[in-house]
NUKOL-816498 format. One line per 3 residues: their letters; for each residue x, y, z of N, C-alpha, C, O. Coordinates in steps of 0.001 Angstrom, whole numbers, plus 500000, padded with zeros to 6 digits. Layout:
BEGIN
a	X Y Z X Y Z X Y Z X Y Z  ...
END
This chain:
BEGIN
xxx	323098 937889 441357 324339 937113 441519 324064 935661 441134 323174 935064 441741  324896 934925 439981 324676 933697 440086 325254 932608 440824 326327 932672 441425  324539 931656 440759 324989 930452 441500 326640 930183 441530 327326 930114 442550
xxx	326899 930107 440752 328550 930039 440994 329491 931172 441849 330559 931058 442450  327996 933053 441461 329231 933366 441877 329328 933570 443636 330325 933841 444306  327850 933322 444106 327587 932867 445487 328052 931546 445623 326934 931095 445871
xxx	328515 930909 445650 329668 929821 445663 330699 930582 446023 330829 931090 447136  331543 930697 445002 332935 931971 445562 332942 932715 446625 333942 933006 447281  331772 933066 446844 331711 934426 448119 331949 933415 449176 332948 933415 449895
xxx	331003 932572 449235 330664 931366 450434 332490 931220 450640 333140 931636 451600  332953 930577 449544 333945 930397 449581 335195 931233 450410 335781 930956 451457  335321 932297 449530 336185 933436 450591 335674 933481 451599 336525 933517 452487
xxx	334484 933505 452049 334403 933950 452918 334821 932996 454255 335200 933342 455374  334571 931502 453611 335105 930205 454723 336707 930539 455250 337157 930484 456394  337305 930863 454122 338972 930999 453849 339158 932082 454984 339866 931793 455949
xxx	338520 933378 454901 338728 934774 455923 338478 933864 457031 339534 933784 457660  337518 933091 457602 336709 932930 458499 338322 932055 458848 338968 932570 459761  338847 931016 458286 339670 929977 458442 341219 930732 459091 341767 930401 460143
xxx	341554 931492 458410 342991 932599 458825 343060 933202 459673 344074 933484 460312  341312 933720 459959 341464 934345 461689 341664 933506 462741 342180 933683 463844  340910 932074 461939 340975 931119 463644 342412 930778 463384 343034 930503 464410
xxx	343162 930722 462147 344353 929987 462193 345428 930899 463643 346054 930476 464615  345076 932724 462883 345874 933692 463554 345652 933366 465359 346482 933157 466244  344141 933443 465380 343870 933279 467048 344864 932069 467400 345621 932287 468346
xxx	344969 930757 466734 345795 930320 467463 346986 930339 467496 347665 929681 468285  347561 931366 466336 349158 931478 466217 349223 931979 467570 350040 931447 468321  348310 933156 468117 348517 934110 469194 348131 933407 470628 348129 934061 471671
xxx	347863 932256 470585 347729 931403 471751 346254 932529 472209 346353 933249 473203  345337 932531 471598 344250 932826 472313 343080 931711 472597 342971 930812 471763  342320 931718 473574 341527 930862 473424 340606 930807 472729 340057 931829 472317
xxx	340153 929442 472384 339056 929483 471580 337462 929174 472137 337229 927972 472264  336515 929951 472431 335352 929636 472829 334285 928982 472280 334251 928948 471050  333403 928454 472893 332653 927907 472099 331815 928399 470999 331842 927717 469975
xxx	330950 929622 471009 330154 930607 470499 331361 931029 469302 331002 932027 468679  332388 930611 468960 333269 931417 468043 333533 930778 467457 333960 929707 467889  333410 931138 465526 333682 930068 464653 334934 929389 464948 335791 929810 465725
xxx	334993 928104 464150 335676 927306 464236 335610 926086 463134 334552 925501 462903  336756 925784 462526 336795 924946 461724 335945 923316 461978 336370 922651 462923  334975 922820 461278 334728 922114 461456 335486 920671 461891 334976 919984 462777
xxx	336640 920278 461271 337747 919188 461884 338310 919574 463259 338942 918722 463884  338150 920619 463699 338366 921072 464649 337629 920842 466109 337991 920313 467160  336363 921524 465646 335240 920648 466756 335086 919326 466732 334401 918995 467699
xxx	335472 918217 465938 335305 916886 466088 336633 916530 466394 336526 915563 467147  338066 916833 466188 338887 916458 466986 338862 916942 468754 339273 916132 469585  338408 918146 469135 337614 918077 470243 336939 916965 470728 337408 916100 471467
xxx	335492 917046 470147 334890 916079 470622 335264 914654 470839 335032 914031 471875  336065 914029 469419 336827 912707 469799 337636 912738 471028 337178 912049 471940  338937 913491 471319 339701 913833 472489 339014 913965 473798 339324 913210 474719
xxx	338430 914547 473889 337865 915210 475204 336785 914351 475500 336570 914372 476712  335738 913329 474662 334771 912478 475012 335743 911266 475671 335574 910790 476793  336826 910866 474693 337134 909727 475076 338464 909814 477134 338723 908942 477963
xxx	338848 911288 477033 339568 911922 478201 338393 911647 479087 338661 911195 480200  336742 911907 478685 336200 912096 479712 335322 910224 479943 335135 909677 481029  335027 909766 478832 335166 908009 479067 336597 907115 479988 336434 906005 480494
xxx	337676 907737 480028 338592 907045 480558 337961 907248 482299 337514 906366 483034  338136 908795 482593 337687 909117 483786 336688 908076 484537 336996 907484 485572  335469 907944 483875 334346 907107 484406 335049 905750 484432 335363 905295 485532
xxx	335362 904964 483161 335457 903731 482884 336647 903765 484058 336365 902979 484961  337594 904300 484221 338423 904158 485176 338534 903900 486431 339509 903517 487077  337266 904178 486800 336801 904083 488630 336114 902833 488573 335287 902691 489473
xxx	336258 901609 487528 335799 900625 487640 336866 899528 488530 336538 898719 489397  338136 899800 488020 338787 898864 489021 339106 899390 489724 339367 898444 490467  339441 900420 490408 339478 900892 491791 337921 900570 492758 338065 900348 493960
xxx	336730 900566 492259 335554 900332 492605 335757 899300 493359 335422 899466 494532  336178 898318 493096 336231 896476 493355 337348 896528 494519 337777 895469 494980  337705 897488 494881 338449 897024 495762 337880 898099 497416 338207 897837 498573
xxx	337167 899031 497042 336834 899548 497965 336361 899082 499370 336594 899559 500481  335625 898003 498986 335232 896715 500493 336145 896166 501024 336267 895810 502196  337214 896027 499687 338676 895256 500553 339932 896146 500957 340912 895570 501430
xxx	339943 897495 500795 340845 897899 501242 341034 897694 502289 340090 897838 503066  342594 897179 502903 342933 897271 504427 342739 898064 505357 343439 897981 506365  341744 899020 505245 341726 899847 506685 340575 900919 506238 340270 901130 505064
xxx	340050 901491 507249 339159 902259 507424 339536 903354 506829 338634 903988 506281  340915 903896 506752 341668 905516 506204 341805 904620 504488 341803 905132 503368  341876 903645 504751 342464 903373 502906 340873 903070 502340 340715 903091 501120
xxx	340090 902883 502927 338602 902634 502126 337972 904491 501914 337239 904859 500996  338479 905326 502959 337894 906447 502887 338870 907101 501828 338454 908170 501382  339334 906935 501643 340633 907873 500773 340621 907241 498915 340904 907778 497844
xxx	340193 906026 499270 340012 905100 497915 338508 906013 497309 338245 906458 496192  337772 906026 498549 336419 906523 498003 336523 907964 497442 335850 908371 496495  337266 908555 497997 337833 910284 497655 338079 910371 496176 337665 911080 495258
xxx	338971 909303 496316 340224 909369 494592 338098 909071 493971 337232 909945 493992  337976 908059 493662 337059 907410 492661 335512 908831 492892 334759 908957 491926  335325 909466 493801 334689 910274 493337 335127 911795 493066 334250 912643 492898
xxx	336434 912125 493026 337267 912969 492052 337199 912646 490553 337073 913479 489654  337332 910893 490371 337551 911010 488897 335844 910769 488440 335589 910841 487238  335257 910623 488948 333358 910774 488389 333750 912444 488349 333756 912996 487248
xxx	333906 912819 488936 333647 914519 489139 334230 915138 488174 333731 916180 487751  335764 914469 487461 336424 914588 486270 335757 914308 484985 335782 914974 483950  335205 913290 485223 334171 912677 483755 333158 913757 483752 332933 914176 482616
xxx	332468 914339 484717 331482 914940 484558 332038 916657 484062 331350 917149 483167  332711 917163 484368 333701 918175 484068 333702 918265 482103 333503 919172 481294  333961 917136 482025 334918 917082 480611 333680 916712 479844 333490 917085 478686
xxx	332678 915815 480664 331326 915458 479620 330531 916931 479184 329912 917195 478153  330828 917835 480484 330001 919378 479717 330478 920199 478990 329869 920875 478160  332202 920227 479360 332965 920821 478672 332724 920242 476990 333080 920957 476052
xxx	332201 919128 476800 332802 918909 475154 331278 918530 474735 331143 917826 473734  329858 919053 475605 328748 919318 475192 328470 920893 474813 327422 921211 474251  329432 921814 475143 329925 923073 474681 330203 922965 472805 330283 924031 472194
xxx	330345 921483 471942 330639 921886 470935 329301 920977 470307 329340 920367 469238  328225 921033 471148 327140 921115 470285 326866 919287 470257 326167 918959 469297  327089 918702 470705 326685 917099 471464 326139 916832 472584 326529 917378 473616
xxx	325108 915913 472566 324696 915608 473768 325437 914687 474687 326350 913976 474269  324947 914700 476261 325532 913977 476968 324941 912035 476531 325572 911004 476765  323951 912142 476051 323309 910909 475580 324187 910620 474323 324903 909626 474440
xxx	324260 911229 473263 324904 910901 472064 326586 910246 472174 327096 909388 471453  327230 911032 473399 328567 910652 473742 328716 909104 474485 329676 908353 474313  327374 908786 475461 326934 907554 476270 327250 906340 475278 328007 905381 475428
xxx	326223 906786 473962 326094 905781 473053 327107 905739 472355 327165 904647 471791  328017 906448 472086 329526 906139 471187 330592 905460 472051 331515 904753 471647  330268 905839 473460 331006 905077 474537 330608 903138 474177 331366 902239 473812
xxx	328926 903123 474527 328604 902016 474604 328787 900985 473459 329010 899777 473545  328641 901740 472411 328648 900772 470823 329960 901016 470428 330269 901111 469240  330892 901142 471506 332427 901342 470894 333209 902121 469984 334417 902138 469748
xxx	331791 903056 469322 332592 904030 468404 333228 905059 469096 333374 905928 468236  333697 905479 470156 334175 905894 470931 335090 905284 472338 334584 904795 473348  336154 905421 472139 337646 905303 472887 337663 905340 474281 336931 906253 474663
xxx	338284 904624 475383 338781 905516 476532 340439 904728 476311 340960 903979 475484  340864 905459 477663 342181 904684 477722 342513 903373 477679 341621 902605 478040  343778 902789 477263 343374 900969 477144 343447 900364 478571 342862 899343 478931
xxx	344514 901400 479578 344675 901035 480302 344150 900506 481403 344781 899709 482098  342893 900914 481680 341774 900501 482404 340793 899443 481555 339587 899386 481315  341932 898664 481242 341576 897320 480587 342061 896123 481421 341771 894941 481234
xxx	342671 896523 482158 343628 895277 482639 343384 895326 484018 343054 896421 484473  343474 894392 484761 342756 893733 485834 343417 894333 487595 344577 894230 487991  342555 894772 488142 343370 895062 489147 343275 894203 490400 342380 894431 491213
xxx	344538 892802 490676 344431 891696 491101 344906 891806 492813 344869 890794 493512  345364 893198 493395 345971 893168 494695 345462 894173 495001 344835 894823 494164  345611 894656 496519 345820 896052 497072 346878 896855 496370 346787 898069 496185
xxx	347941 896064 495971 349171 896556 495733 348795 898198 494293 349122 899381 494203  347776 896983 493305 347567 897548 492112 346686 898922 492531 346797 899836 491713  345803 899197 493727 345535 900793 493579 346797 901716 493753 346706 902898 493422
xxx	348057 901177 494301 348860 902151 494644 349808 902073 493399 350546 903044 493236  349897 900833 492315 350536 901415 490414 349471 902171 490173 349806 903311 489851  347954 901943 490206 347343 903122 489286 347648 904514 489655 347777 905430 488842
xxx	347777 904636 491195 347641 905667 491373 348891 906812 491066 348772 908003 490779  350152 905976 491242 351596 906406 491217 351761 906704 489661 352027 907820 489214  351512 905235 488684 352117 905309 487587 350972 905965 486474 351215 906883 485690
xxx	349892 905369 486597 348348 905476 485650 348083 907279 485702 347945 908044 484747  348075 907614 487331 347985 908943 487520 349439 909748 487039 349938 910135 485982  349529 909748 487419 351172 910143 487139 351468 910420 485493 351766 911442 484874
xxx	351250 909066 485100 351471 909662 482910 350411 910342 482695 350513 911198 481816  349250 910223 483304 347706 911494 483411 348107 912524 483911 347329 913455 483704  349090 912818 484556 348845 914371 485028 350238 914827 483944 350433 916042 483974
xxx	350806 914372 483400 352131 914251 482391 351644 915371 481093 351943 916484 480661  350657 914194 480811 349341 914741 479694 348755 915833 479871 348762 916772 479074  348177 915794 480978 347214 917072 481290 347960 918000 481627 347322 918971 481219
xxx	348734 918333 482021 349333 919509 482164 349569 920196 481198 349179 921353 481040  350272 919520 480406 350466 920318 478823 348933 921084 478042 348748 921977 477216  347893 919992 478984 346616 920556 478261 345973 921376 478824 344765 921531 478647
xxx	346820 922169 479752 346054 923523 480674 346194 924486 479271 345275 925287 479097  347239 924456 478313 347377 925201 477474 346622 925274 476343 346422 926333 475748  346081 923947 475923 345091 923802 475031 344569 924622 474550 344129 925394 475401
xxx	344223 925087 472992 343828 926262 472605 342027 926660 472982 341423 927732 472965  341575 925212 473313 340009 925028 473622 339842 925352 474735 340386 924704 475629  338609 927041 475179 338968 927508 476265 338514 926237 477924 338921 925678 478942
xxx	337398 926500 477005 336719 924884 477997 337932 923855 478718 338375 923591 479836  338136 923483 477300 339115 922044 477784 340110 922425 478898 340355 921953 480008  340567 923410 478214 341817 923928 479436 341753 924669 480520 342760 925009 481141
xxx	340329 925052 480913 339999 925679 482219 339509 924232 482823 339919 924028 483966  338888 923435 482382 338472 922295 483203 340071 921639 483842 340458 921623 485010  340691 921193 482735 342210 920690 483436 343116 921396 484654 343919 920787 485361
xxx	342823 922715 484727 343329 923249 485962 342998 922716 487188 343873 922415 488000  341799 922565 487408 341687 921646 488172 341622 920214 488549 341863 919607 489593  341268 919912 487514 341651 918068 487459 343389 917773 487529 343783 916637 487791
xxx	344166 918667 487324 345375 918616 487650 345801 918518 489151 346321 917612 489801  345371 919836 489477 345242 919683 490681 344893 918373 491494 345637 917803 492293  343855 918081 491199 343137 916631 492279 343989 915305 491778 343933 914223 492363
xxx	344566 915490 490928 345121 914058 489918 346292 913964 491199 346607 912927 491782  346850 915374 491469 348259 915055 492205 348403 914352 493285 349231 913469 493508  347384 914858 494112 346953 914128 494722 347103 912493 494837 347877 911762 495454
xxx	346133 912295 494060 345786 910781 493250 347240 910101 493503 347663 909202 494229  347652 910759 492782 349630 910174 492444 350383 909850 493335 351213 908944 493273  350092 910800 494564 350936 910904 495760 350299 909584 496609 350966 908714 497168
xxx	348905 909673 496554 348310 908636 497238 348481 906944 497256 348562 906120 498167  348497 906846 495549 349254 905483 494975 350649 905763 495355 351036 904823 496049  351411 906492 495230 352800 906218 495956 353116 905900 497435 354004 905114 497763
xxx	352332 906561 498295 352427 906345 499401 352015 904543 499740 352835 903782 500255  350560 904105 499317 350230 903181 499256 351925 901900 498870 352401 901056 499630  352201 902132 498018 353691 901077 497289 354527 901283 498525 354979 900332 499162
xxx	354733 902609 498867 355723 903208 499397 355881 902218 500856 356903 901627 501205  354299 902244 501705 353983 901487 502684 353943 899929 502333 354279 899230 503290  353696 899416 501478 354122 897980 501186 355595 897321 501194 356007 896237 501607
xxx	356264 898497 500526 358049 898153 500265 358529 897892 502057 359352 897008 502296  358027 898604 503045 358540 898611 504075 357948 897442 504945 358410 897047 506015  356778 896936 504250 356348 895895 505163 357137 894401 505334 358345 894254 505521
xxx	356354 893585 505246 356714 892115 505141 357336 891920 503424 357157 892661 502458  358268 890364 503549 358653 889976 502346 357584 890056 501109 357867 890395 499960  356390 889700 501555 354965 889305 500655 354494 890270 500361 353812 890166 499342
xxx	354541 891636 500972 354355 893122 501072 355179 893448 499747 354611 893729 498692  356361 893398 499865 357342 893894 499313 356938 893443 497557 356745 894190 496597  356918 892204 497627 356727 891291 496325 355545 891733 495677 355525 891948 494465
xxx	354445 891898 496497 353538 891924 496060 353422 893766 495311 352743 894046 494323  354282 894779 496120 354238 896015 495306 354982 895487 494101 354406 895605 493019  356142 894940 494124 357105 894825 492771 356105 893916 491778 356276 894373 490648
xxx	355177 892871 491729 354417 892917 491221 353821 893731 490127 353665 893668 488908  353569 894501 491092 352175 895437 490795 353213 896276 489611 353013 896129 488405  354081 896965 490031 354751 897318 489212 355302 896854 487643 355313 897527 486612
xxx	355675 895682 487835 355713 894374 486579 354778 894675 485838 355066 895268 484798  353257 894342 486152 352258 894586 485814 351758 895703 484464 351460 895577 483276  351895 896980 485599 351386 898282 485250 352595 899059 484669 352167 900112 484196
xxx	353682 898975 484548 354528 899872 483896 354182 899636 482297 353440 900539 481909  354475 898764 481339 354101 898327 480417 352976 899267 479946 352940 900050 478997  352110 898970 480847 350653 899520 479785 350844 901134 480623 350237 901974 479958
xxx	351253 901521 481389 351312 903168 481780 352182 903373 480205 351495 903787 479271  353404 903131 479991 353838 903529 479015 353152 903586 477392 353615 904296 476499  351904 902638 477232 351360 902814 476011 349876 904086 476568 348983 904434 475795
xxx	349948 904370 477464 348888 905573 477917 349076 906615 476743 348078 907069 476183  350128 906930 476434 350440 908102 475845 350294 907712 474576 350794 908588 473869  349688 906491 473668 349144 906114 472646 350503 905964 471441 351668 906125 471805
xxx	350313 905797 470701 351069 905061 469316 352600 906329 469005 352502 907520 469300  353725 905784 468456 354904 906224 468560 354349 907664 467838 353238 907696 467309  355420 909083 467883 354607 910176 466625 354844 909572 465719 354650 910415 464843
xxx	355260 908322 465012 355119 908517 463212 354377 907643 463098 354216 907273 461935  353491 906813 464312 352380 906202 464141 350794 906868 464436 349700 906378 464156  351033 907815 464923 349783 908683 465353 349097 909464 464004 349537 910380 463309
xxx	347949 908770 463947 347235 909473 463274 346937 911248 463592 346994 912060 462669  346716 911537 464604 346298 912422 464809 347283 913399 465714 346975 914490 466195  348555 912707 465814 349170 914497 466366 349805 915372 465889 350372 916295 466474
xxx	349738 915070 464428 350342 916530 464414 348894 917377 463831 349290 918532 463681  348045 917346 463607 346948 918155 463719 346584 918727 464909 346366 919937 464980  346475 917854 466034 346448 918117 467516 348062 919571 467710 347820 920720 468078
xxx	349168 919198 467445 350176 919877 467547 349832 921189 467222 349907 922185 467941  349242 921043 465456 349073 922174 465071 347943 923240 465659 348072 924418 465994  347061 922572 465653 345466 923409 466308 345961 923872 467885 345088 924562 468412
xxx	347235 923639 468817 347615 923266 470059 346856 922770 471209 346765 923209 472355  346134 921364 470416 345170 920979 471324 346470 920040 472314 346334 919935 473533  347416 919557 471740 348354 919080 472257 349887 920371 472580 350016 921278 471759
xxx	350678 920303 473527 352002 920870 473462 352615 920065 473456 353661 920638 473153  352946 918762 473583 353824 918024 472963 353247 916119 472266 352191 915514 472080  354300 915941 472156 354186 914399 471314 353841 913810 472088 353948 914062 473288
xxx	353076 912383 471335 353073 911572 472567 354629 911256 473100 354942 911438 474277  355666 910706 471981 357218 910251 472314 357727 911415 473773 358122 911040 474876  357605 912389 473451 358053 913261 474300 357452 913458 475598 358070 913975 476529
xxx	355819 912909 475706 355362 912678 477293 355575 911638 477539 355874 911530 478729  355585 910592 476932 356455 909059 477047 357731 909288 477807 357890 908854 478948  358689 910017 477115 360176 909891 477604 359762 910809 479251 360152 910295 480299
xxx	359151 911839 479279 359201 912781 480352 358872 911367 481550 359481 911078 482580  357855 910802 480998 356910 910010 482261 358608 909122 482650 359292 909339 483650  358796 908548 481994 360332 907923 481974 361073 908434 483159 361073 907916 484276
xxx	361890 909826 482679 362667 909970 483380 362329 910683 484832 363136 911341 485489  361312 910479 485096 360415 911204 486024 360170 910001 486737 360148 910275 487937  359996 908918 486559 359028 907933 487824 360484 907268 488040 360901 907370 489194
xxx	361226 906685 487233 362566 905864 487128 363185 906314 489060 363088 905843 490193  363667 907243 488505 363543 908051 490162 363296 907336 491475 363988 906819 492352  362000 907533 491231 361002 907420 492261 360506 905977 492512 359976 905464 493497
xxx	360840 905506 491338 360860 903594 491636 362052 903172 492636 361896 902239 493424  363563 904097 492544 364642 903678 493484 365031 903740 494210 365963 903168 494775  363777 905204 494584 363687 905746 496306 363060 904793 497322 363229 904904 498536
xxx	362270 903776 496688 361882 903278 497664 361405 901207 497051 360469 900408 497024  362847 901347 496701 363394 900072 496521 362824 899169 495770 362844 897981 496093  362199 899635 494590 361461 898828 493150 362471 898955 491871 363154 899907 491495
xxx	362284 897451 491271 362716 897786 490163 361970 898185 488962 360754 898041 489083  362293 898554 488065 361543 899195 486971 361694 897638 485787 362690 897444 485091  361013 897121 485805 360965 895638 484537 361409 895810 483296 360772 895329 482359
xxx	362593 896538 483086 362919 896910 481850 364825 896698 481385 365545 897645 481702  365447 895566 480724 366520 895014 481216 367083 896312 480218 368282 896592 480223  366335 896891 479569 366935 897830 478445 366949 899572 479220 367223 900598 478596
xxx	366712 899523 480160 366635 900517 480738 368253 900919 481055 369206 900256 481464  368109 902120 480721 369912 902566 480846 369575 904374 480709 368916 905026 479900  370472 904789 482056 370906 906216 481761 371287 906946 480545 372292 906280 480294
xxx	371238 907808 479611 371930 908355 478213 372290 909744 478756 371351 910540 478776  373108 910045 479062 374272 911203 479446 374269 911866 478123 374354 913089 478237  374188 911391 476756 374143 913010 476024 372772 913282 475964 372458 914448 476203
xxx	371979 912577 475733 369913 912949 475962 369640 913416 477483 368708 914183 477723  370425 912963 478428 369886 913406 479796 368495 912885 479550 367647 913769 479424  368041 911528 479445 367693 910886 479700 367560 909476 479665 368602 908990 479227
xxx	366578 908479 479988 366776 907337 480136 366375 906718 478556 365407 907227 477992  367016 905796 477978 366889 904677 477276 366100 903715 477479 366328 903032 478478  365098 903404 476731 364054 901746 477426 363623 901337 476747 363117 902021 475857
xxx	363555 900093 476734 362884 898971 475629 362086 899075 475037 361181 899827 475399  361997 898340 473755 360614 898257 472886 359146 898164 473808 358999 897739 474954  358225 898674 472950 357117 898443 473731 356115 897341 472850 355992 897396 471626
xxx	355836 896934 473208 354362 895935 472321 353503 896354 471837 352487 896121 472491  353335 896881 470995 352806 897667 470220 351431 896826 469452 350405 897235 468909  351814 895897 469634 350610 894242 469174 349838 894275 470112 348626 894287 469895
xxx	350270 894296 471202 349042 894374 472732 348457 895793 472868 347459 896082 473529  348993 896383 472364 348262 898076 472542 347039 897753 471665 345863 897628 472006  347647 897641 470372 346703 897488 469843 345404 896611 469604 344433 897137 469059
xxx	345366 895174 470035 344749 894256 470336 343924 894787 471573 342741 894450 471618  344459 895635 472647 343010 895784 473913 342404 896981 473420 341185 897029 473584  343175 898391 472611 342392 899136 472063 341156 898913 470918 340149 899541 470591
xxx	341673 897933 470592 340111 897287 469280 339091 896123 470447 338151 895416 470084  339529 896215 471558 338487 895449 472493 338806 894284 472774 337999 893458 473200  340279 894012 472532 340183 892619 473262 341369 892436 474122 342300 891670 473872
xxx	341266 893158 475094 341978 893257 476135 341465 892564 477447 340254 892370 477549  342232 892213 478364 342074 890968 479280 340598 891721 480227 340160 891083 481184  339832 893319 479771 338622 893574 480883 338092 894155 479730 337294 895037 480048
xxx	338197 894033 478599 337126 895230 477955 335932 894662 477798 335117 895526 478124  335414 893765 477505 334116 893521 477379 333379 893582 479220 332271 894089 479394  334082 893076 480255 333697 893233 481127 333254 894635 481857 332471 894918 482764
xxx	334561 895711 480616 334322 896934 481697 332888 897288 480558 331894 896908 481177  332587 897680 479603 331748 898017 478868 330429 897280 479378 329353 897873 479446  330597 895933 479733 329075 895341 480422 328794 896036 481775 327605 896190 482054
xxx	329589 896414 482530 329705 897379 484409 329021 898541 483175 327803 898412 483048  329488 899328 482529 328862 900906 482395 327428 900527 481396 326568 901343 481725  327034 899851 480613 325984 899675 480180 324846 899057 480846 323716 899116 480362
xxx	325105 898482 481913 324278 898057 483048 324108 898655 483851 323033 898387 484387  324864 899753 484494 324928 900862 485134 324194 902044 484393 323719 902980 485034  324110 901960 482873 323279 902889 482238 321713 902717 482214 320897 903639 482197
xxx	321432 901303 482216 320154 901086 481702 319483 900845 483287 318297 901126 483458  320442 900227 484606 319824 900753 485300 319133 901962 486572 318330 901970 487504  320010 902827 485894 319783 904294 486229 318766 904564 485547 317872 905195 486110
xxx	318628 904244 484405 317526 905101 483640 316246 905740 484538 315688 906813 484313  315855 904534 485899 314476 905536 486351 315225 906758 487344 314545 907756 487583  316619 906671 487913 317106 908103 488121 316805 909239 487655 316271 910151 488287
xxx	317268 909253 486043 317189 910119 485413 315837 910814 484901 315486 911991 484821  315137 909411 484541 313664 910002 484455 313307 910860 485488 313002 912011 485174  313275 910432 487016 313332 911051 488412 313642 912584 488125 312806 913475 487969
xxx	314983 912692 488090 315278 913823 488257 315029 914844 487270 315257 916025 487531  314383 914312 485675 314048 915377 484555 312901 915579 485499 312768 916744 485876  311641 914295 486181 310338 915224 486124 310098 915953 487894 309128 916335 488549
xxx	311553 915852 488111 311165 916736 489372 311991 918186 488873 311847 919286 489405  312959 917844 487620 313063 919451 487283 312131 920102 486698 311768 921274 486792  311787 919258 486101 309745 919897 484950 309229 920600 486029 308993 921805 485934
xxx	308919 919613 487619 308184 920111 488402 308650 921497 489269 307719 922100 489802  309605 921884 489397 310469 922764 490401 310302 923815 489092 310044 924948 489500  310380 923733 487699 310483 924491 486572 308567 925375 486071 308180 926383 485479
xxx	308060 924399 486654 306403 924479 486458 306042 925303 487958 304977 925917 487892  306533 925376 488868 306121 926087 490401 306983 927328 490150 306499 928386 490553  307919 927366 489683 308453 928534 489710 307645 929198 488170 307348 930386 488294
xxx	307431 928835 487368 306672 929929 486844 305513 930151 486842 304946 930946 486094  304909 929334 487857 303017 930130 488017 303412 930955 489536 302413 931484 490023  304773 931158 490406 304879 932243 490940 305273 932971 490425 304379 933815 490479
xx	306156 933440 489790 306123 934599 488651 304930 935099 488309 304464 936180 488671  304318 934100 487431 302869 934728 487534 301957 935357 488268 300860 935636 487784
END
């Protein structure tokens, strides 16, 4: 056979290989790791799911800072709950997307040298008590918006891990609400200080769900592969008409003068978003990014004798168990 015509074979044979994975996902089956797969495929994985599982970590940085100051003994224990749910989330999603053949070190370093993403939103400063109970209401809340749709995900990994991070997120949500919920009823300064918080964090909850669809690079590939079930526009509007609600149950306004009911959409109408500031803290210059990236790279380098620790006491537990065998 010559060279060209082993070329061709290679060829068909990529194409067969390409139509079955296309079919598996017409048929909503999952896709495992051990099972071919288009190469753009495993790296839109890996981009998605590294940077899902960088938000997680980088995220428990400003909730961190407030743990000494929470008001009360039940709000420091419950703060500590949420922030080691979402480590437990990062760690979830860091193995899940070492399933496509990356290390947990290789993902560290795309985190650290910025070639790798988390959310922008855990860019911006969390200045009150008030602000654990927006992350938790609004931040959690467009996160569990997202993730839900991604229990469906065609990646079997990805979407068995989200079943449960769904789960614990709700949580999360309910917890930041309650938190606002108990401020609105307190004192004038109470009160102000949730509406604040709200001012604040609505804005950037709404760019969570990343660039308009005809600015997204990447969803309709995501659409197609069904690493996504819907748009970002369309978890945007859901998060919308979903919290709007729940801002008037308990006497907040929503900072948006463009905000208006639409009776034939059955849903809400709302202002431009800034699309200049999205983009300005996502390229790193947002009012915490260099700060949060100096907390996890200092936190990396000084763990390092942890880790050494714990490889040579697995060597050692790995070396006793096989001279009893022996």
């Amino acid at each position: 056979m010559s060279e060209a015509q082993i070329k061709d074979s290679r060829t068909e044979h990529s194409r067969s290989l390409e139509a079955q994975f296309e079919a598996r996902i017409a048929r909503d089956e999952k896709i495992e790791p051990k099972d071919w797969m288009p190469e753009k495929y495993r790296k839109t994985h890996i981009r998605q799911m590294s940077q899902h599982a960088h938000s997680e970590i980088v995220g428990a940085l400003p909730e961190g800072n407030w743990i000494t100051r929470a008001p009360s003994l039940r709000r420091k224990v419950a703060l500590l709950a949420k922030i080691q749910d979402e480590i437990g989330h990062g760690l979830y999603l860091y193995s899940a997307t070492e399933t496509l053949g990356i290390t947990r070190n290789e993902l560290f370093e795309q985190l650290h040298t910025g070639k790798a993403k988390y959310s922008s939103i855990f860019n911006y400063p969390a200045v009150t008590w008030a602000d654990m109970g927006a992350i938790g209401w609004l931040v959690d809340g467009a996160a569990i918006i997202n993730q839900v749709a991604l229990c469906g995900a065609s990646f079997g990994p990805y979407a068995r891990a989200m079943v449960r991070i769904c789960k614990e997120e709700s949580f999360h949500q309910r917890q930041g609400y309650e938190i606002l919920l108990t401020l609105t009823k307190g004192t004038q300064e109470q009160k102000d200080m949730a509406q604040d918080a709200l001012n604040r964090w609505w804005w950037p909850s709404l760019m969570m769900f990343g660039p308009t669809d005809d600015e997204s690079p990447n969803t309709a590939q995501s659409m197609k592969w069904k690493l996504k079930r819907k748009t970002n526009d369309e978890l945007r509007q859901q998060f919308v008409d979903q919290t709007v609600p729940q801002a008037e149950l308990i006497g907040l306004t929503i900072p948006d003068s463009d905000l208006k009911w639409n009776e034939t959409k059955k849903g809400y109408n709302f202002g431009d978003i800034n699309w200049d500031e999205f983009w300005q803290v996502v390229k790193g210059h947002g009012p915490c990014n260099k700060e949060r990236m100096k907390a996890r790279i200092s936190a990396w380098n000084k763990g390092q004798w942890v880790r050494d620790a714990a490889m040579a006491h697995a060597e050692k537990q790995q070396s006793k168990n096989l001279n009893k065998a022996v």
